[in-house]
BANU-187331 format. One record per residue: residue number from 1; residue in three letters; x, y, z of N, C-alpha, C in turn. Coordinates in Angstrom, 2 decimals. Layout:
BEGIN
+-----+------+---------+---------+---------+---------+----------+---------+---------+---------+---------+
! seq ! type !  n_east ! n_north !    n_up ! ca_east ! ca_north !   ca_up !  c_east ! c_north !    c_up !
+-----+------+---------+---------+---------+---------+----------+---------+---------+---------+---------+
! NUM !  ALA !       X !       Y !       Z !       X !        Y !       Z !       X !       Y !       Z !
...
+-----+------+---------+---------+---------+---------+----------+---------+---------+---------+---------+
***
This chain:
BEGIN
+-----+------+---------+---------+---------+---------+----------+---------+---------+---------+---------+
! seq ! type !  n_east ! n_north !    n_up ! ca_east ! ca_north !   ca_up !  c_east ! c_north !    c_up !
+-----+------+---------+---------+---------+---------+----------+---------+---------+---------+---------+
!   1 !  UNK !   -2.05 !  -25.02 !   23.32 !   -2.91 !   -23.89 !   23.62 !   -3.43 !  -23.26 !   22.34 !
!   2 !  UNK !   -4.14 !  -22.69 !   22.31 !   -5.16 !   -22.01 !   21.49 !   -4.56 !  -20.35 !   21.09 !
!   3 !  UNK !   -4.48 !  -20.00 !   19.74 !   -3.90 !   -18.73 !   19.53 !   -5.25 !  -18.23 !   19.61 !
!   4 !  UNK !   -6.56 !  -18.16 !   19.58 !   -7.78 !   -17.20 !   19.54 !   -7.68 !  -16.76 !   21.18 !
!   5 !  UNK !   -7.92 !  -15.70 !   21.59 !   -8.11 !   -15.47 !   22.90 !   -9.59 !  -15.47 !   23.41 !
!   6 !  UNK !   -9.93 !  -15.40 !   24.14 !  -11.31 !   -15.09 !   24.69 !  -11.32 !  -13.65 !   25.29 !
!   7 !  UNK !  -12.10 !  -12.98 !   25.58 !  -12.98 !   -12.21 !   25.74 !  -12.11 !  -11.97 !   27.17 !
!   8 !  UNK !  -12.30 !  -12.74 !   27.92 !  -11.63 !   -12.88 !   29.64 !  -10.01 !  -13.20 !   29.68 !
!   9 !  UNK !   -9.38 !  -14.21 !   28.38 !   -8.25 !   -14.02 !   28.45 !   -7.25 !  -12.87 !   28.03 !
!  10 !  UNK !   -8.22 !  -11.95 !   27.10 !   -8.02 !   -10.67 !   26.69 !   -7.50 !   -9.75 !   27.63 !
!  11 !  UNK !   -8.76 !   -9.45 !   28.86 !   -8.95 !    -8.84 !   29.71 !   -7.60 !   -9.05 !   31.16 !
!  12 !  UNK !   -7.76 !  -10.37 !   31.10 !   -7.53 !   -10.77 !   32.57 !   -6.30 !  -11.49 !   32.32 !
!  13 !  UNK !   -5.86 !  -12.26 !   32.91 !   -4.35 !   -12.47 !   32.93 !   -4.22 !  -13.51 !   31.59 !
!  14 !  UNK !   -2.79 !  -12.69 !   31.06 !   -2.68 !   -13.46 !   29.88 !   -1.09 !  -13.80 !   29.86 !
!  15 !  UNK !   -0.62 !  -14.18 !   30.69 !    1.14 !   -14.17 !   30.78 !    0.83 !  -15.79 !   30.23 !
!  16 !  UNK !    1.75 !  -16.15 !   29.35 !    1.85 !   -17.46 !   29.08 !    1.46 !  -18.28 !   28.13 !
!  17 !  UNK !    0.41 !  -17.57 !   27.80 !   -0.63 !   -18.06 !   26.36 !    0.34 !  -17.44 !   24.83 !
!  18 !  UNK !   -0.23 !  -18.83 !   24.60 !    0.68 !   -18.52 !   23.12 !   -0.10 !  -17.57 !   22.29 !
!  19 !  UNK !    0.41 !  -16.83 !   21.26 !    0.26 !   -15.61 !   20.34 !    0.10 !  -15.66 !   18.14 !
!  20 !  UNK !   -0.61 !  -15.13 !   18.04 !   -0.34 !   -15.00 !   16.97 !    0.26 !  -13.38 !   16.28 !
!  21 !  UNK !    1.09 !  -13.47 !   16.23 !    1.99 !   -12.27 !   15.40 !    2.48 !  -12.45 !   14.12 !
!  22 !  UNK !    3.12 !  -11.35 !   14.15 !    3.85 !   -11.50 !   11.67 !    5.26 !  -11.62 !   12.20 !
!  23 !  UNK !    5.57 !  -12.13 !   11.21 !    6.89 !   -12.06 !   11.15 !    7.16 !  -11.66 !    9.86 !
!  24 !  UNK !    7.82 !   -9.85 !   10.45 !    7.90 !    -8.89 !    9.32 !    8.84 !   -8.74 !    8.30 !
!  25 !  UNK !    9.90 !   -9.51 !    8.62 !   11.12 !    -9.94 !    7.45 !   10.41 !  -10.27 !    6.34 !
!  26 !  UNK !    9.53 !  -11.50 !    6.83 !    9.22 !   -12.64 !    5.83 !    8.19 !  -12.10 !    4.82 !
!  27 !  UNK !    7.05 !  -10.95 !    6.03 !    5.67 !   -10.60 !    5.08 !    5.95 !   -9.74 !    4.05 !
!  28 !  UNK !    7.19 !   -9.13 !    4.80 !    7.55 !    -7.80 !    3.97 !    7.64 !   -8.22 !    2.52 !
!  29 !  UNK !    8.81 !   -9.34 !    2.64 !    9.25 !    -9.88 !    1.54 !    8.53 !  -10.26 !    0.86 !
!  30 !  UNK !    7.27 !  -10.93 !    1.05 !    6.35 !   -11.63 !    0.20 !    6.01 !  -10.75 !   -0.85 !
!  31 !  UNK !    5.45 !   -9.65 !    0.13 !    4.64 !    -8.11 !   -0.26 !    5.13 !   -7.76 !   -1.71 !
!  32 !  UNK !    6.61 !   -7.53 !   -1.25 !    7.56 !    -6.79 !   -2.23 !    7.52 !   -7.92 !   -3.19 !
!  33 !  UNK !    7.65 !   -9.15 !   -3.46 !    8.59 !    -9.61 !   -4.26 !    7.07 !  -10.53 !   -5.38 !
!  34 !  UNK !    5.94 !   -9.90 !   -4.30 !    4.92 !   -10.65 !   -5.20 !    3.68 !   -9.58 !   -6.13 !
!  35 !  UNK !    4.25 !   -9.43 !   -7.18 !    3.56 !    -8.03 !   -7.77 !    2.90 !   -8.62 !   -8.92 !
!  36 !  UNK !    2.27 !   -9.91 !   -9.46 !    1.95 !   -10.91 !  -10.07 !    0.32 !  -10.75 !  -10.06 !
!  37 !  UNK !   -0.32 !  -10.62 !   -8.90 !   -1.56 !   -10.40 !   -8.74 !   -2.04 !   -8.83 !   -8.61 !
!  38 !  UNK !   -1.68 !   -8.28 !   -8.57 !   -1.75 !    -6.73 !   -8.90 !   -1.63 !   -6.47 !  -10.38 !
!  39 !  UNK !   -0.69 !   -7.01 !  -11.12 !   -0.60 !    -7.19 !  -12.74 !   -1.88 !   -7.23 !  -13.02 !
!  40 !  UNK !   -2.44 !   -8.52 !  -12.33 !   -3.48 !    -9.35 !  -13.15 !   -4.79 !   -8.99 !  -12.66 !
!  41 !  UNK !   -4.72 !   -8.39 !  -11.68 !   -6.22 !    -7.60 !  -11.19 !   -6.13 !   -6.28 !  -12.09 !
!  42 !  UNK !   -5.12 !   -5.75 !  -12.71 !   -4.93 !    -4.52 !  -13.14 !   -5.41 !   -4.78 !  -14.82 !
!  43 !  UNK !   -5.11 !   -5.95 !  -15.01 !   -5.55 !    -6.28 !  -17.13 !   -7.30 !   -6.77 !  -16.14 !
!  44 !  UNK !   -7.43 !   -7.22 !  -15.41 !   -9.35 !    -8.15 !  -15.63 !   -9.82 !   -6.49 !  -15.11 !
!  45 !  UNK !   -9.13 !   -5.17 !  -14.26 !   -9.64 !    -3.97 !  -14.60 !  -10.35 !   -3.23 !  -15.96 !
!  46 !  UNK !   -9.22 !   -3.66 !  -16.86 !   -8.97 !    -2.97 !  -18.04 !  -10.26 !   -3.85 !  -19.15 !
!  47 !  UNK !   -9.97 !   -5.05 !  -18.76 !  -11.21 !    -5.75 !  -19.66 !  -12.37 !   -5.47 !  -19.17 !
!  48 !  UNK !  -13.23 !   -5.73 !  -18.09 !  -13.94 !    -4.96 !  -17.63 !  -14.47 !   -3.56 !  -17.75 !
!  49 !  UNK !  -13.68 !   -2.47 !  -18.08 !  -13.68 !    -1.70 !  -18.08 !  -14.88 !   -1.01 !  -19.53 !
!  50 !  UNK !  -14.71 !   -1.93 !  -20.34 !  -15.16 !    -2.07 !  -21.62 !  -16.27 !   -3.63 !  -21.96 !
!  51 !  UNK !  -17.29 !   -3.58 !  -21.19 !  -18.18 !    -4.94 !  -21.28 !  -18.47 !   -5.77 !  -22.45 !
!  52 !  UNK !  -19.02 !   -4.36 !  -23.16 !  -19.13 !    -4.65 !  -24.59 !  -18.47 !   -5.49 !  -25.11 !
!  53 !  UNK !  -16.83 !   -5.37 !  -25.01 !  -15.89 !    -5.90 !  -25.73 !  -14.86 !   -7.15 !  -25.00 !
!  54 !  UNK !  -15.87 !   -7.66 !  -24.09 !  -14.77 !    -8.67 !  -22.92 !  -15.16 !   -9.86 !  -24.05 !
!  55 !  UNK !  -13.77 !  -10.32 !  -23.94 !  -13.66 !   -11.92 !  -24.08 !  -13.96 !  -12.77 !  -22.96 !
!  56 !  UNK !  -14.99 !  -13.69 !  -22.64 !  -15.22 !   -14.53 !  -21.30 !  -14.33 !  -15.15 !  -21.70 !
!  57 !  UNK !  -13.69 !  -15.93 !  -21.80 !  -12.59 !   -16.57 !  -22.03 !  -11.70 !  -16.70 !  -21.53 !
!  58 !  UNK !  -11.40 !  -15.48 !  -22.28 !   -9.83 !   -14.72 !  -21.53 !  -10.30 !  -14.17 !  -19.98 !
!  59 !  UNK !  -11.48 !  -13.90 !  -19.84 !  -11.61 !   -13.10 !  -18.63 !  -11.29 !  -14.21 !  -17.69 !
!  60 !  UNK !  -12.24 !  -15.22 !  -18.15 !  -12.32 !   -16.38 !  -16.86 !  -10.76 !  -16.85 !  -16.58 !
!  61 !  UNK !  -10.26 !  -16.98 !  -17.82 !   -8.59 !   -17.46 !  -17.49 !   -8.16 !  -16.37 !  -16.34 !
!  62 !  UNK !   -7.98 !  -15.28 !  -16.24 !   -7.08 !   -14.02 !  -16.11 !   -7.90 !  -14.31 !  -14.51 !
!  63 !  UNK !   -9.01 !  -14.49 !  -14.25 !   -9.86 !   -14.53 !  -13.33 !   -9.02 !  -15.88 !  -12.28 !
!  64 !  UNK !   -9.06 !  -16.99 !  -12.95 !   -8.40 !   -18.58 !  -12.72 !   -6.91 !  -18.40 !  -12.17 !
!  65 !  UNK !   -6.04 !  -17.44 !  -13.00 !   -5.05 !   -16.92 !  -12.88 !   -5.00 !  -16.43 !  -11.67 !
!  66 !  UNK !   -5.83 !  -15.34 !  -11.51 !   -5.29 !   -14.51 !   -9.87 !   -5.93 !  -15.08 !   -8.81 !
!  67 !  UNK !   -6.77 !  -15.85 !   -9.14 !   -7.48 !   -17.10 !   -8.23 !   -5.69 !  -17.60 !   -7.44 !
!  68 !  UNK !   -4.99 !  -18.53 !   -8.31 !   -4.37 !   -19.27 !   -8.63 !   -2.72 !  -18.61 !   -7.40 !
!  69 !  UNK !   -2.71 !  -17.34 !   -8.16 !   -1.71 !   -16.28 !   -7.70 !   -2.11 !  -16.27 !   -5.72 !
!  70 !  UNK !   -3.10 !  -15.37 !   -5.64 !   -3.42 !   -15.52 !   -4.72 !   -3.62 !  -16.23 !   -4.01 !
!  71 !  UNK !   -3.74 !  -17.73 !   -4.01 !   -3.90 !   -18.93 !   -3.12 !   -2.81 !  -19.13 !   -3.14 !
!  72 !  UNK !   -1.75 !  -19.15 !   -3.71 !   -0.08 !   -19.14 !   -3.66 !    0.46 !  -17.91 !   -2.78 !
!  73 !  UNK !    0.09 !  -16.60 !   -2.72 !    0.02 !   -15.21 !   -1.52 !    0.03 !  -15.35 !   -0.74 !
!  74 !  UNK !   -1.26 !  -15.78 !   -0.39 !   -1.72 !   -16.38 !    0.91 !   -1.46 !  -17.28 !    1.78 !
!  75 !  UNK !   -0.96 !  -18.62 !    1.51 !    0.13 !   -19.51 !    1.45 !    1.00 !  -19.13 !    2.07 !
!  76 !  UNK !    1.96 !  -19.01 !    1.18 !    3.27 !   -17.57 !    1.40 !    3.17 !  -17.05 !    2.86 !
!  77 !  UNK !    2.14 !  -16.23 !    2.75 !    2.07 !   -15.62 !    3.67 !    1.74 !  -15.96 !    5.25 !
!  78 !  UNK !    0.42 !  -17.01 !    5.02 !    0.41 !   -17.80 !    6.29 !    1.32 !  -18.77 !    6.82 !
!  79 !  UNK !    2.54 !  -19.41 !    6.29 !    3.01 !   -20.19 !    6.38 !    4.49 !  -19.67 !    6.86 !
!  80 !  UNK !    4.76 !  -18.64 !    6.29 !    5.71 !   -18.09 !    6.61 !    5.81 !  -16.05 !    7.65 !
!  81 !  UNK !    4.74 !  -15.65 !    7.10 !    4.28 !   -14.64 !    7.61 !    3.49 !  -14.29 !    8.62 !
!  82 !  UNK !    2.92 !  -15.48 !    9.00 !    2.16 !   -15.02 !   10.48 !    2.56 !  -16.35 !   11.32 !
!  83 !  UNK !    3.19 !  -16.47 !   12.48 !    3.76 !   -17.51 !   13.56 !    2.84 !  -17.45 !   14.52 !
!  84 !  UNK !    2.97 !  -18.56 !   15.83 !    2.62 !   -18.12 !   16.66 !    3.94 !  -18.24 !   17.91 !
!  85 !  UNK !    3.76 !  -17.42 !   18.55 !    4.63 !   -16.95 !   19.40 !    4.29 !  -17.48 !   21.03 !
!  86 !  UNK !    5.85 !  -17.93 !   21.68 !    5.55 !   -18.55 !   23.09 !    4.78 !  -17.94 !   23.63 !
!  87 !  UNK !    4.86 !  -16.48 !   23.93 !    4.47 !   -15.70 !   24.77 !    3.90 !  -14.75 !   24.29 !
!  88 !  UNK !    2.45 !  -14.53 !   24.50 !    2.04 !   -12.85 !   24.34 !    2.25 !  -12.27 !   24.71 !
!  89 !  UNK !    2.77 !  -11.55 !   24.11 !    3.56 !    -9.63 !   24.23 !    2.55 !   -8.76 !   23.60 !
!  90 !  UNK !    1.59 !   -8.98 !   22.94 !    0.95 !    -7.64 !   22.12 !   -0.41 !   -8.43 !   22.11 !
!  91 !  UNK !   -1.53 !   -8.42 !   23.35 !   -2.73 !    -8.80 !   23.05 !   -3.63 !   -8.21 !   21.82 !
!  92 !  UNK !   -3.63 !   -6.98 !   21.73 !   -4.01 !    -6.20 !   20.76 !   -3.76 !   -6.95 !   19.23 !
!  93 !  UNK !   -2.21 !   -6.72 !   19.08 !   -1.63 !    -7.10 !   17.45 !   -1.70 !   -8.77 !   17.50 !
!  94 !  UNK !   -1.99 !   -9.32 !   18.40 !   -2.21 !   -11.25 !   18.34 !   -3.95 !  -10.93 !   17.84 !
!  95 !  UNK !   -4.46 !  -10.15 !   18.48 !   -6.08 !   -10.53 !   17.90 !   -5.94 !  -10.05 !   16.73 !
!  96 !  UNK !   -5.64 !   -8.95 !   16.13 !   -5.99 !    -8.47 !   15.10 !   -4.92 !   -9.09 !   13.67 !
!  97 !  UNK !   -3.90 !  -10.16 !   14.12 !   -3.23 !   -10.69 !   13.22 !   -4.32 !  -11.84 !   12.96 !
!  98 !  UNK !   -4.67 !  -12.37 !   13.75 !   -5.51 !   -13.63 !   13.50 !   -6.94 !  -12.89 !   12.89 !
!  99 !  UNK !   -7.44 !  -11.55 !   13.07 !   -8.42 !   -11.58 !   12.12 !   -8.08 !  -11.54 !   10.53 !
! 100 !  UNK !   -6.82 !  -10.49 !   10.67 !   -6.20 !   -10.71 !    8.93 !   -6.11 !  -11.80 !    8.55 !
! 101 !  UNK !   -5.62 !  -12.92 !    9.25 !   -5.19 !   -14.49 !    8.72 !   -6.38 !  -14.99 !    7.99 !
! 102 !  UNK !   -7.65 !  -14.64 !    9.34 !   -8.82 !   -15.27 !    8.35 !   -9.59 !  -14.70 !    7.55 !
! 103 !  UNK !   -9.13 !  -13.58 !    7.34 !   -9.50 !   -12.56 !    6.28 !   -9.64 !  -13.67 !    5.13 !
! 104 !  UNK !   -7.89 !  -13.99 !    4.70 !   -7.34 !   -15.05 !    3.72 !   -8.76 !  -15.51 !    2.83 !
! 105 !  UNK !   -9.06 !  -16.18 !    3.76 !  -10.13 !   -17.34 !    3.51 !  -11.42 !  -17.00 !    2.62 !
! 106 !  UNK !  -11.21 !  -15.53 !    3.74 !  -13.06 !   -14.57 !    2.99 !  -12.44 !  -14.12 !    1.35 !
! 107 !  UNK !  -11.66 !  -13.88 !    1.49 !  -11.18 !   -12.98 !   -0.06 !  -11.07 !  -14.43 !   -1.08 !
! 108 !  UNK !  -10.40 !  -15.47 !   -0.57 !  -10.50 !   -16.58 !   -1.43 !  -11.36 !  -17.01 !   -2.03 !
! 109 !  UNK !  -12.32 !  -17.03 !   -1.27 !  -13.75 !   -18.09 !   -1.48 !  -14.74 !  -16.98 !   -2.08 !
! 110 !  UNK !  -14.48 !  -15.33 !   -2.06 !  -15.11 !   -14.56 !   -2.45 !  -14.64 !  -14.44 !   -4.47 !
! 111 !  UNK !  -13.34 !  -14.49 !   -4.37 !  -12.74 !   -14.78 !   -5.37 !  -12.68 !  -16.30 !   -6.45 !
! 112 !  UNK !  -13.20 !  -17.23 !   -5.77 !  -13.94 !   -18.52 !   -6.37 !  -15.52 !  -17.85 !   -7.00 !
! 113 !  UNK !  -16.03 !  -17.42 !   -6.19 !  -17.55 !   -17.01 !   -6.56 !  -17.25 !  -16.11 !   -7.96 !
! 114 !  UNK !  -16.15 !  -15.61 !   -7.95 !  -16.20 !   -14.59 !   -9.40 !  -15.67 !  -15.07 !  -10.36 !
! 115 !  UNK !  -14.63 !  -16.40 !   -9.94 !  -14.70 !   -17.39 !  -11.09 !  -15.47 !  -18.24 !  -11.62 !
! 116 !  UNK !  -16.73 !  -18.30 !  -11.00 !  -17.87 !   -19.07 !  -11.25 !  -18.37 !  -18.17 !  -12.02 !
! 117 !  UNK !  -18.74 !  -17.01 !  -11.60 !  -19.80 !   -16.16 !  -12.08 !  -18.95 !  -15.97 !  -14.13 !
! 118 !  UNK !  -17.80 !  -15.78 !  -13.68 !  -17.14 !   -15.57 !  -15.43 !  -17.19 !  -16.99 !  -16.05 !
! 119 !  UNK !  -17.07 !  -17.98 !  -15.28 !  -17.76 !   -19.38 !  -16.08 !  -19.22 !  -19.03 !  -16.61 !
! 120 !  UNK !  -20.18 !  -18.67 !  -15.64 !  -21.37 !   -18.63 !  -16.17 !  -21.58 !  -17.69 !  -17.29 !
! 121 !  UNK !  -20.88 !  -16.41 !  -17.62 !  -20.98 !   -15.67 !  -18.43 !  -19.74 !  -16.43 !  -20.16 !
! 122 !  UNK !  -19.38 !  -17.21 !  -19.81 !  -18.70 !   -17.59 !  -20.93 !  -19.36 !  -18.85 !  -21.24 !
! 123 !  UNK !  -20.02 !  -19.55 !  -20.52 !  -20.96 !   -20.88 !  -21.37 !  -22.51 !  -20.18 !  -21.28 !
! 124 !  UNK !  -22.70 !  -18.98 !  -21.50 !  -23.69 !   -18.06 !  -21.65 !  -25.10 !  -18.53 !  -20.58 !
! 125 !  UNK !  -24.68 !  -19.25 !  -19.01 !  -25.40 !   -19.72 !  -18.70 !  -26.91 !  -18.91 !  -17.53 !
! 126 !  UNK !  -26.47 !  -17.61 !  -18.23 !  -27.28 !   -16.50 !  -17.78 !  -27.02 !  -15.32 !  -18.81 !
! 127 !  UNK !  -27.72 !  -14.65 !  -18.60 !  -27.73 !   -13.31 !  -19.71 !  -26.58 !  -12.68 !  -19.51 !
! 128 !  UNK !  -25.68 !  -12.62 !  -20.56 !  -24.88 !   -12.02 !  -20.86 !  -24.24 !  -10.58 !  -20.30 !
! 129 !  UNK !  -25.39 !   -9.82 !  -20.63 !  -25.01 !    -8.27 !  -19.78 !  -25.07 !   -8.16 !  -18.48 !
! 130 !  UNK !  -25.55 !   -8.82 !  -18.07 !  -26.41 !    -8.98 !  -16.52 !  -25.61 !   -9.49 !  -15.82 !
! 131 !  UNK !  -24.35 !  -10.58 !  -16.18 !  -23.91 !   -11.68 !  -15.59 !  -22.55 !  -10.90 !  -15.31 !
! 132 !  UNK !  -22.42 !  -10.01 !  -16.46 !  -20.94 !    -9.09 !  -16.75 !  -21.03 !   -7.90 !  -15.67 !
! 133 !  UNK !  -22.21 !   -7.14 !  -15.99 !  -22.21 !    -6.56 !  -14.61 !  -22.48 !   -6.67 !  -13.36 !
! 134 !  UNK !  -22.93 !   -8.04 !  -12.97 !  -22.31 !    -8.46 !  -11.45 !  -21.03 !   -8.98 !  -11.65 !
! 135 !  UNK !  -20.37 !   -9.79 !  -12.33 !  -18.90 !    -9.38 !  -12.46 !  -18.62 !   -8.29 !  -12.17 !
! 136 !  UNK !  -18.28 !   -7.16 !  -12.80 !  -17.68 !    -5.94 !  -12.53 !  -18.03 !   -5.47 !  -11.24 !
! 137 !  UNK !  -19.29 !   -5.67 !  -10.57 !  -19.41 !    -4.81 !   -9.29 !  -18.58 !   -6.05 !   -8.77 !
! 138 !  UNK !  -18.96 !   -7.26 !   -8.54 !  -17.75 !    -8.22 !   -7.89 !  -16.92 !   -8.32 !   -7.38 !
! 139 !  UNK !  -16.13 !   -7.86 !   -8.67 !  -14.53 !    -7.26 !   -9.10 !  -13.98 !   -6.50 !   -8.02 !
! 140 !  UNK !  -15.13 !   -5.50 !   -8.46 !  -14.16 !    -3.65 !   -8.01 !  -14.58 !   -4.37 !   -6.49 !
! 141 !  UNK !  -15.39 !   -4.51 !   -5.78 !  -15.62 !    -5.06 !   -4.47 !  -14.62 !   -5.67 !   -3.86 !
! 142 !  UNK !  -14.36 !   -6.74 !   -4.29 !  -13.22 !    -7.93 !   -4.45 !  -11.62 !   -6.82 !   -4.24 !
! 143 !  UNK !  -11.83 !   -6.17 !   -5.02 !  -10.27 !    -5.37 !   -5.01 !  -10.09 !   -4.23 !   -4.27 !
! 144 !  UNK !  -11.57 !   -3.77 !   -3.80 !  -11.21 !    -2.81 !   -2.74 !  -11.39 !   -3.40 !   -1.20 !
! 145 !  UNK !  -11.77 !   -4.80 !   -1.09 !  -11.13 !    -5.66 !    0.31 !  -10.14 !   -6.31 !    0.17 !
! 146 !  UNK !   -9.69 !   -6.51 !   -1.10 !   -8.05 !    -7.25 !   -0.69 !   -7.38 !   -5.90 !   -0.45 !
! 147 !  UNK !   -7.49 !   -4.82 !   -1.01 !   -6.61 !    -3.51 !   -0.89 !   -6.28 !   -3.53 !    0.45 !
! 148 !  UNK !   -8.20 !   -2.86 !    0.93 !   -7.96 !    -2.61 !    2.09 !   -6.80 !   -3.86 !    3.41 !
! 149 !  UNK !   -7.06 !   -5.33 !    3.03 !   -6.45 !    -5.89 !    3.72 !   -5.34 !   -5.95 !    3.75 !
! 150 !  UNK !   -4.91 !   -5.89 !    2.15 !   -3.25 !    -5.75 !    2.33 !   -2.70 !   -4.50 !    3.50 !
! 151 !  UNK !   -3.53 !   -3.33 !    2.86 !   -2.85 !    -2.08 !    3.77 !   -2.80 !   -2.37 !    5.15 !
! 152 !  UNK !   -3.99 !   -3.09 !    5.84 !   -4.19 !    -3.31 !    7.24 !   -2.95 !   -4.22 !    7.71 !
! 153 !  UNK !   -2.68 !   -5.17 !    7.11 !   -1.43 !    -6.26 !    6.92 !    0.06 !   -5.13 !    7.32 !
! 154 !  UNK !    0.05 !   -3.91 !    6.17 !    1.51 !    -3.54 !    6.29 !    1.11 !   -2.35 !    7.25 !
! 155 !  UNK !    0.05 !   -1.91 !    7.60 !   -0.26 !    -1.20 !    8.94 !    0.15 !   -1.99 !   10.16 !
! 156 !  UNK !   -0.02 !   -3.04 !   10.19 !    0.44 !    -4.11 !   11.61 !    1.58 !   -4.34 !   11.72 !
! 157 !  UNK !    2.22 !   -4.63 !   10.11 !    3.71 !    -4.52 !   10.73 !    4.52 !   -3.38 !   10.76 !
! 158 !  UNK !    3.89 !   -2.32 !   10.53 !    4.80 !    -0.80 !   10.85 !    4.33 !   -0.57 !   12.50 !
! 159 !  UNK !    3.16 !   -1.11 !   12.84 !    3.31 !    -0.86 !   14.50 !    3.96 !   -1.92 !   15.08 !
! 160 !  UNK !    4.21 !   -3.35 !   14.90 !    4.98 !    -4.06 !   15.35 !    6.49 !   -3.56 !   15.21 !
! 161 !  UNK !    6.68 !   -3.35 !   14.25 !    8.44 !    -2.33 !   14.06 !    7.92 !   -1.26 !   14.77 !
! 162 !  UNK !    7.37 !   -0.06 !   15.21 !    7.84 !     1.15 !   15.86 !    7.55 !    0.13 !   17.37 !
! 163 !  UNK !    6.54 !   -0.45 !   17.96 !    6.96 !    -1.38 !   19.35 !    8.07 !   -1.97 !   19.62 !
! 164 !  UNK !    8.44 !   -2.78 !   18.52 !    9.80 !    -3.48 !   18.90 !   10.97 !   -3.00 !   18.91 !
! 165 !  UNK !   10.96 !   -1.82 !   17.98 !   12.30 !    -0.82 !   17.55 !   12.16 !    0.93 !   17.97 !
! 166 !  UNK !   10.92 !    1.16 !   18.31 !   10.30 !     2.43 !   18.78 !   10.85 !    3.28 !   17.88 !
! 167 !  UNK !   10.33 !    4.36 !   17.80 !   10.48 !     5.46 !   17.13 !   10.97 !    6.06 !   17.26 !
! 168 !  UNK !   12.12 !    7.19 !   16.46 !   12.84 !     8.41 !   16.91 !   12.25 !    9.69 !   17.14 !
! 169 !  UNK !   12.71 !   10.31 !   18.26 !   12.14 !    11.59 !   18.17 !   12.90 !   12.62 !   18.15 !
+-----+------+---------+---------+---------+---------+----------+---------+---------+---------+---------+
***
């Protein structure tokens, strides 16, 4: 069976259909224990920050790097962090896990494009200033949708823990 639902299986009877959910031990853990790409989005900040004075070089490495990090995250994370489950229990948190999953993909391939673009600015294969500042808007773009996704990620599993474990009052 198919973890995407339809529109009607949403709606209408869904006892039986398999699920996509997190499994919050595992994501948690990833979360916590992978602080490697946050480092490294935090130095291609800092170079950036100062155009004038970027090394393409180093940028494109540092760039290659969290490329690198992140396809290892993601990984991680799909492989071990999102299952699919016999039974749907949470139509809601099954759709919206599978849109995060393919989030993955958009941030990846968005994050290839900015290693291209710092190739092109280090074999000078466009103007220099020009090439640096679509880099930088890129960038900051790039890091305020993985943000946002991470948060949406540990938003899903704090409502999967207060559903499964409910809340005190």
């Amino acid at each position: 069976m198919s973890s995407w639902l339809t529109e009607r299986q949403l709606r209408g009877d869904v006892k039986g259909l398999q699920s996509l959910t997190l499994n919050v031990a595992f994501l948690n853990e990833i979360k916590q224990e992978n602080e490697k790409p946050l480092e490294i989005i935090n130095d291609i900040k800092l170079q950036l920050a100062t155009p004038q004075s970027v090394d393409t070089s180093e940028l494109t490495s540092e760039l290659n790097h969290l490329r690198d990090e992140l396809e290892t995250h993601f990984a991680l994370e799909e492989f071990y962090g999102y299952f699919k489950s016999a039974e749907l229990t949470h139509p809601q948190i099954s759709v919206r896990a599978g849109d995060l999953q393919s989030q993955h993909e958009e941030l990846f391939l968005s994050l290839c494009d900015l290693v291209e673009l710092a190739e092109s600015a280090h074999y000078r294969e466009a103007p220099l200033e020009k090439t640096l500042l679509a880099l930088s808007v890129g960038f900051h773009s790039f890091v305020q949708k993985f943000n946002r996704h991470e948060q949406e990620e540990t938003d899903l599993m704090m409502r999967l823990c207060n559903d499964d474990i409910g809340v005190g009052d």
